[in-house]
LUMMIVEX-977071 format. One record per residue (C-alpha): chain; residue number from 1; x, y, z. Coordinates in steps of 0.1 Angstrom, whole numbers. Example, Ala and Ser with C-alpha at 12.3 -4.5 7.8 and 13.67 -1.06 7.14 Angstrom:
residues 2
chain->A | resi->1 | x->123 | y->-45 | z->78
chain->A | resi->2 | x->137 | y->-11 | z->71
END
This chain:
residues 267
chain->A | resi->1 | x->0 | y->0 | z->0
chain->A | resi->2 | x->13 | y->36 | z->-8
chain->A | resi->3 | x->-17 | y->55 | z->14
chain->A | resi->4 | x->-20 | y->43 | z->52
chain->A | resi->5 | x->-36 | y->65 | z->78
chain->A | resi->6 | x->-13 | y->49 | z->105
chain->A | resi->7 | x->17 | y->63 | z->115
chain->A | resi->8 | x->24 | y->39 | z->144
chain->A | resi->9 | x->51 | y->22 | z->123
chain->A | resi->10 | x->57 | y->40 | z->97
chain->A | resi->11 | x->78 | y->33 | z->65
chain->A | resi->12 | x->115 | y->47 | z->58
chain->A | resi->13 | x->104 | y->74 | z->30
chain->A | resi->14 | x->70 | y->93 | z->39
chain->A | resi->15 | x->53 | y->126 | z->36
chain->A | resi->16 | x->22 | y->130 | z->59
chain->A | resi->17 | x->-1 | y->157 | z->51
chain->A | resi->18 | x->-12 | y->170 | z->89
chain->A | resi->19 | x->-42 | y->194 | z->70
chain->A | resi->20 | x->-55 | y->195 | z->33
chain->A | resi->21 | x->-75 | y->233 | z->35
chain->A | resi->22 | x->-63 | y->256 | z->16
chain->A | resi->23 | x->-87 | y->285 | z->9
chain->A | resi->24 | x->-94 | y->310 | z->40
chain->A | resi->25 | x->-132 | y->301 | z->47
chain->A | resi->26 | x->-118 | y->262 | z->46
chain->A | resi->27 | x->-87 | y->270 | z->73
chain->A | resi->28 | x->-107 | y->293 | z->96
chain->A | resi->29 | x->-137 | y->269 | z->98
chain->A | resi->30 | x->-116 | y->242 | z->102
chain->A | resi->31 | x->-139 | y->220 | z->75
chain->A | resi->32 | x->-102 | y->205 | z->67
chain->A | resi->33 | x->-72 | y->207 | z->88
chain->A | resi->34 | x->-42 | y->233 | z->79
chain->A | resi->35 | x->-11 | y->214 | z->100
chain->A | resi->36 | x->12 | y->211 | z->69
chain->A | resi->37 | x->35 | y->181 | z->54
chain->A | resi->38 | x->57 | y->162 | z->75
chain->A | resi->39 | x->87 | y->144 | z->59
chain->A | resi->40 | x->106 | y->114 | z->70
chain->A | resi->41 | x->131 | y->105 | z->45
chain->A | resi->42 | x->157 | y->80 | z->67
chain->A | resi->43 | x->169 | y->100 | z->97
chain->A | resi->44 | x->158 | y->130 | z->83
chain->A | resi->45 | x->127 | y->148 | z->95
chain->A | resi->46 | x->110 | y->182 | z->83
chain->A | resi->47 | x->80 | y->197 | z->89
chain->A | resi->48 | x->67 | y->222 | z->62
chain->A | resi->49 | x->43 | y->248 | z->66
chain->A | resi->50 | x->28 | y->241 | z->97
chain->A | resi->51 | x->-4 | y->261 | z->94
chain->A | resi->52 | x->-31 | y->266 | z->124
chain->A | resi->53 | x->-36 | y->233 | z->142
chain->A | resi->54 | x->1 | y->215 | z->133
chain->A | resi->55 | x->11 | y->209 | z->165
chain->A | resi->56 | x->-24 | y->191 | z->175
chain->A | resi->57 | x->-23 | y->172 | z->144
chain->A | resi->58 | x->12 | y->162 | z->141
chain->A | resi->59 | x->7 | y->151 | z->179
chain->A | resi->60 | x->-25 | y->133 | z->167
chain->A | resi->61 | x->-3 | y->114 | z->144
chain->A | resi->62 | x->20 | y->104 | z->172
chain->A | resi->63 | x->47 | y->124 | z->156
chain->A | resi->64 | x->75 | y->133 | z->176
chain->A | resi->65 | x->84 | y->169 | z->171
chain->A | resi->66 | x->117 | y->167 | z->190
chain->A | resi->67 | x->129 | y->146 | z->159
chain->A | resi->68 | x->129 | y->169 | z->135
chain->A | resi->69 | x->158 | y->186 | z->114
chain->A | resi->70 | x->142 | y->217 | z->101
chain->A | resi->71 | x->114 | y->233 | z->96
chain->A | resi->72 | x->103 | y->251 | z->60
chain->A | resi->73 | x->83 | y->277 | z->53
chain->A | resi->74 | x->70 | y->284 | z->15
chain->A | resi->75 | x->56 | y->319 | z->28
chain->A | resi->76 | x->45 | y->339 | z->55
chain->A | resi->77 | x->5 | y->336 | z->49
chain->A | resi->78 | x->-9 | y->321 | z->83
chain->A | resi->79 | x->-21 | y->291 | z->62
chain->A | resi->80 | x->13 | y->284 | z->60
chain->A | resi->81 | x->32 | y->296 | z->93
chain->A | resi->82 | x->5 | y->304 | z->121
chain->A | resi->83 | x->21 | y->274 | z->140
chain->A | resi->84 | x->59 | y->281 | z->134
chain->A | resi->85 | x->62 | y->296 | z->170
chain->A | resi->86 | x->51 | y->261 | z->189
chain->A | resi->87 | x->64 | y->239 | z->162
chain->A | resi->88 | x->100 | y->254 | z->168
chain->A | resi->89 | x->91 | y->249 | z->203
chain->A | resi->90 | x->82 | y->214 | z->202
chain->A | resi->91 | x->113 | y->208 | z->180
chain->A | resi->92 | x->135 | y->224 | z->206
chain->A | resi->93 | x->118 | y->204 | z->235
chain->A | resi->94 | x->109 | y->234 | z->249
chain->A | resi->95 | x->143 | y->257 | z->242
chain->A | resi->96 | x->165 | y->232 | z->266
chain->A | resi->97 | x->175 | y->212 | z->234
chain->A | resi->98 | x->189 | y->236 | z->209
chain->A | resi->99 | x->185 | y->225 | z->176
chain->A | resi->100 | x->170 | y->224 | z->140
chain->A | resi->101 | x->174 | y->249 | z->120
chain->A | resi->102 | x->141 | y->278 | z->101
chain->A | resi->103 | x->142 | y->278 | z->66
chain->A | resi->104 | x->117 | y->309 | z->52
chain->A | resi->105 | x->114 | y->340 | z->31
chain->A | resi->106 | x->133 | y->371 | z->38
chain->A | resi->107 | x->103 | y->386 | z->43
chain->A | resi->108 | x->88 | y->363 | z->64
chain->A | resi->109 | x->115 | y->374 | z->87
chain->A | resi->110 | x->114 | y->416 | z->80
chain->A | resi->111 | x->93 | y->439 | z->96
chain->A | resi->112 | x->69 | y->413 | z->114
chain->A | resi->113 | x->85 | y->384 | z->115
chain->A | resi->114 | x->66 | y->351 | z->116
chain->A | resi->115 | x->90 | y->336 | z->142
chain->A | resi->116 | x->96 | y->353 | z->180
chain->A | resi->117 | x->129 | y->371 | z->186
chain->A | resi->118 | x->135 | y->348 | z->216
chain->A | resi->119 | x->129 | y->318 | z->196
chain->A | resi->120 | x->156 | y->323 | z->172
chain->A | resi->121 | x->182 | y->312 | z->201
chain->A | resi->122 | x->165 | y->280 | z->207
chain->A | resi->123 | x->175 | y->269 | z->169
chain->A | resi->124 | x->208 | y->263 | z->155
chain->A | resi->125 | x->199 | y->292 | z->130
chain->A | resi->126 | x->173 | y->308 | z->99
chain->A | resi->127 | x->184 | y->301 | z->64
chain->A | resi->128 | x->169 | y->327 | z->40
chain->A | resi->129 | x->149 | y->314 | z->10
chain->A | resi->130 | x->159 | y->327 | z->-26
chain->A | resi->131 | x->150 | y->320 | z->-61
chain->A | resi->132 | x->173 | y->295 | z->-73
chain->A | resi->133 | x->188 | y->285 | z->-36
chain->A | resi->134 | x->198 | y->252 | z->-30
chain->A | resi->135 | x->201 | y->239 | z->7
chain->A | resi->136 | x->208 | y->209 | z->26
chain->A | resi->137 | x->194 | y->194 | z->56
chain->A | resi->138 | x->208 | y->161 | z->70
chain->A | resi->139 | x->213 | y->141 | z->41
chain->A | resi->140 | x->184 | y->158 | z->21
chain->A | resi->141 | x->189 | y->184 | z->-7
chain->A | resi->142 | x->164 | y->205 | z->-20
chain->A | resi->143 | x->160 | y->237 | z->-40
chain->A | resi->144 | x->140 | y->269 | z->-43
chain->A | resi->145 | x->140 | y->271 | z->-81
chain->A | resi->146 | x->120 | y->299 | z->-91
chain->A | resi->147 | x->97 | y->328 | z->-73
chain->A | resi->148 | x->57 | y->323 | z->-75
chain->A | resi->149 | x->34 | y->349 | z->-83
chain->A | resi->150 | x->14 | y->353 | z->-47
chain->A | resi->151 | x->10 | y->383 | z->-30
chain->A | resi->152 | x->37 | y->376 | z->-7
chain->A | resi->153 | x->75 | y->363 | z->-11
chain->A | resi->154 | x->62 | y->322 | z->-18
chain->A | resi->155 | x->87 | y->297 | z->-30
chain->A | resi->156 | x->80 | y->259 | z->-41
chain->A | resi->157 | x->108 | y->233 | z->-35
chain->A | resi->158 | x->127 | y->201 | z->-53
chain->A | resi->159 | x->139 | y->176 | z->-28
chain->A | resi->160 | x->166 | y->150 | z->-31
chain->A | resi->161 | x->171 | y->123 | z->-8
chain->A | resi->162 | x->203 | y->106 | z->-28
chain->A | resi->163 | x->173 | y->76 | z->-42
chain->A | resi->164 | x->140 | y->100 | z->-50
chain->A | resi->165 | x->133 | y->135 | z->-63
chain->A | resi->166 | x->101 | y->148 | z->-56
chain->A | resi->167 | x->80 | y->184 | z->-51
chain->A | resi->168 | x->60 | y->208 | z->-41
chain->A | resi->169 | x->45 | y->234 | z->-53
chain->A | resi->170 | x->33 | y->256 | z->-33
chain->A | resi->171 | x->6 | y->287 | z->-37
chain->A | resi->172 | x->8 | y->308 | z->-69
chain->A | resi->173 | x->-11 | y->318 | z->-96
chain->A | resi->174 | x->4 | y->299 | z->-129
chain->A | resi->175 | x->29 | y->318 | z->-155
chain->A | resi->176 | x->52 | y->305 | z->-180
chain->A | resi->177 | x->84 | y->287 | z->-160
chain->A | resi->178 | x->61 | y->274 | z->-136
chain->A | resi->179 | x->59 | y->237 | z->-148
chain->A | resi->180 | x->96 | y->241 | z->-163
chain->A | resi->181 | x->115 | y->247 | z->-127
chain->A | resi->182 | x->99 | y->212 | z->-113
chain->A | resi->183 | x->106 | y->177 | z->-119
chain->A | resi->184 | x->104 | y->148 | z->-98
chain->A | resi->185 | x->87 | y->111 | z->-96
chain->A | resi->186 | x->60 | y->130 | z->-74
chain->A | resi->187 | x->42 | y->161 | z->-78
chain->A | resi->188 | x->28 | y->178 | z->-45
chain->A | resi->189 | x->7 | y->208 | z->-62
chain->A | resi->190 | x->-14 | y->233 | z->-38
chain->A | resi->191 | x->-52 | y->235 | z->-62
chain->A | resi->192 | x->-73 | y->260 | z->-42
chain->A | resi->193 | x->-98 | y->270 | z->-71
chain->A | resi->194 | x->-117 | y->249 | z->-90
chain->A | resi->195 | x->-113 | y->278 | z->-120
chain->A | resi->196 | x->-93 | y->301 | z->-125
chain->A | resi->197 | x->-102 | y->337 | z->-106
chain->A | resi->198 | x->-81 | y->365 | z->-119
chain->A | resi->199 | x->-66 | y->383 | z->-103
chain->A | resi->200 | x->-65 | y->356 | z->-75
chain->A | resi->201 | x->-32 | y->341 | z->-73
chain->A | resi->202 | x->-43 | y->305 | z->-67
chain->A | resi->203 | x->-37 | y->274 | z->-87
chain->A | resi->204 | x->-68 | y->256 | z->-107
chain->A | resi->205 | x->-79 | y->224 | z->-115
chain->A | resi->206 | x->-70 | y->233 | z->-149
chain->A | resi->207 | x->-35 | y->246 | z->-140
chain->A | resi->208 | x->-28 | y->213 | z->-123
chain->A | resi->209 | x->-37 | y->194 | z->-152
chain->A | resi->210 | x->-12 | y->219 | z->-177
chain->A | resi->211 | x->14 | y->215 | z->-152
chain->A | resi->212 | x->12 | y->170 | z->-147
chain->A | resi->213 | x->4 | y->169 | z->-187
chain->A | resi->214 | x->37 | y->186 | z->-187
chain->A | resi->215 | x->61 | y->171 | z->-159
chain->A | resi->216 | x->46 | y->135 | z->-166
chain->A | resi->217 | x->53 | y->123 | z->-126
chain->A | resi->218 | x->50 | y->86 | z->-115
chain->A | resi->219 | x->27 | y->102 | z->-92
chain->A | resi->220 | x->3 | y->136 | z->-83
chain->A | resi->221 | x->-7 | y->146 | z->-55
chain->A | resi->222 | x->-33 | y->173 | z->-52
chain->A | resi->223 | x->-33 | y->192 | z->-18
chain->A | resi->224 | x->-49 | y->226 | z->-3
chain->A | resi->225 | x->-80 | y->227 | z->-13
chain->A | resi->226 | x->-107 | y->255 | z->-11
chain->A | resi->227 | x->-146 | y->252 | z->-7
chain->A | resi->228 | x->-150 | y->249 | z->-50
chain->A | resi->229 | x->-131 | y->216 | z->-50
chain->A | resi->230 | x->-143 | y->205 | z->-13
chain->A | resi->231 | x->-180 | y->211 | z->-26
chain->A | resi->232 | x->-168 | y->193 | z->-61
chain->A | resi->233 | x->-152 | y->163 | z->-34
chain->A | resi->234 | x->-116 | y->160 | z->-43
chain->A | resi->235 | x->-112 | y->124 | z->-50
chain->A | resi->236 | x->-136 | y->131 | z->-80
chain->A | resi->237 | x->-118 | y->161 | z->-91
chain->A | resi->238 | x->-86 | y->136 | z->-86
chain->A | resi->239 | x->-102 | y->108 | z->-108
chain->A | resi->240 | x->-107 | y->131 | z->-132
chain->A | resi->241 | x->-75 | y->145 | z->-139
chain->A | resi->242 | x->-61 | y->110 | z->-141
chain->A | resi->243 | x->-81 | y->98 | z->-168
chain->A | resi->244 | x->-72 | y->135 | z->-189
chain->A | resi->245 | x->-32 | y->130 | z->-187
chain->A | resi->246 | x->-28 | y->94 | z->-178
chain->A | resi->247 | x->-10 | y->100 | z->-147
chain->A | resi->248 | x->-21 | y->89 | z->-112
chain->A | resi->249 | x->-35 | y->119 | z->-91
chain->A | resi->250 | x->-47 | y->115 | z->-57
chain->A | resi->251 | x->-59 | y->137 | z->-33
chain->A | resi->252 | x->-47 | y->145 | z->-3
chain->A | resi->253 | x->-69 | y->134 | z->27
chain->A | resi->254 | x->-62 | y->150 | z->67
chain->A | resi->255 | x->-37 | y->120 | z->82
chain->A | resi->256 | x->-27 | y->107 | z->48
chain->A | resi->257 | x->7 | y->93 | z->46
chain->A | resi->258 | x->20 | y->87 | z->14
chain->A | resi->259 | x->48 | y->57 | z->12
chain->A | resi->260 | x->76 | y->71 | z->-15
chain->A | resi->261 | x->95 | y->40 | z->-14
chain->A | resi->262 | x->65 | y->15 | z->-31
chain->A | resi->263 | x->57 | y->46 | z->-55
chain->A | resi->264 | x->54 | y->22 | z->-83
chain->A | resi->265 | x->34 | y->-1 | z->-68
chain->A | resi->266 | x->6 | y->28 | z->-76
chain->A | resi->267 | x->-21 | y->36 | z->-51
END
């Protein structure tokens, strides 16, 4: 199986999705959970934008925050970082364990910065996000290849863990270069709308099917949904999008774990 709900014994190569809501009305009523992905790729842990709710769900999940290596941040938007404060926290054990390191845009760390001043000596330090970065955590790589179009400083990323390439891309509204800066055996796409709404800077159904026609994964997985696709259910808008480009999409559920390692195995 690829897609368990049990994390009791989990598999070497996972991603966890603590919250599938995307859109505003869908986070602050809570109709999905917003807690973010959680990666285990061999001794390497990272949590990625841990939204309202992480901590509870990730603790739901009998996750172990102490274990993690780093925390990532795509942007500032409170979907995305309302629970970076605790999560740091929890990683730290409290502060008495200094470790782990913040990844995030500069300008999630300007004027009114997402993470508390006192915070930033519980972690071994803040690595600044940049359009074409490349980082390292553990024994993972990933990089930052290109700027989205959002209203705020938003980067996707490309992981490596040495035997599997996968990413995520996070919120933005699509442009030319989108598609092109991504590869990867799976495809982690944020789909709020279920059209497009200029001018908001979102990702559609339609978008996501330009971008896997394109890119040709092993595997999709659609994530961060708003009321349009909930209404719509998004295993139908997933079934979908499968039969249009041959590849298999799934979508996301709260508590999902997705198995990397048995990728072709298929869902």
């Amino acid at each position: 199986m690829i897609v368990t709900e049990d994390m009791s014994n989990p598999p070497a190569d996972t991603i966890t999705f603590l919250g599938t809501a995307g859109a505003r009305f869908m986070v602050t009523r809570q109709l999905a959970a917003s807690g973010g992905l959680w990666l285990k790729l061999g001794d390497t842990q990272i949590l990625i934008d841990p939204g309202p709710g992480s901590l509870v769900q990730s603790a739901k999940r009998r996750l172990n925050a102490e274990r993690l290596s780093a925390i990532i941040l795509s942007h500032r938007h409170l979907d995305h970082s309302a629970d970076v404060n605790i999560m740091v926290e929890a990683m730290t054990g409290g502060g008495f364990k200094r470790h782990g390191r913040l990844f995030a845009p500069s300008d999630a760390l300007g004027a009114e910065p997402v993470i508390f001043s006192y915070l930033k000596d519980y972690i071994e330090g803040v690595s600044v996000l940049e359009a074409g970065g490349t980082y390292r955590i553990g024994s993972i790589t990933f990089t930052t290849p290109v700027r989205h179009l959002h209203p705020v400083e938003t980067y996707g990323m490309a992981f490596n863990t040495g035997e599997r390439t996968f990413s995520y891309i996070a919120d933005s509204r699509f442009f030319d270069g989108l598609w092109q800066s991504y590869t990867g055996e799976l495809l982690i796409i944020n789909t709020v709308l279920m059209e497009p709404k200029p001018p908001v800077d979102h990702l559609s159904v339609p978008d996501a099917e330009r971008i896997i026609s394109k890119i040709k994964p092993k595997v999709a997985i659609l994530n961060h949904f708003g009321m349009g696709i909930w209404q719509a259910k998004p295993e139908a808008v997933a079934r979908r999008l499968s039969e249009k480009t041959g590849v298999n999409v799934i979508a996301a559920r709260d508590g999902m774990t997705f198995n990397l390692s048995e990728m072709e195995e298929g869902s």
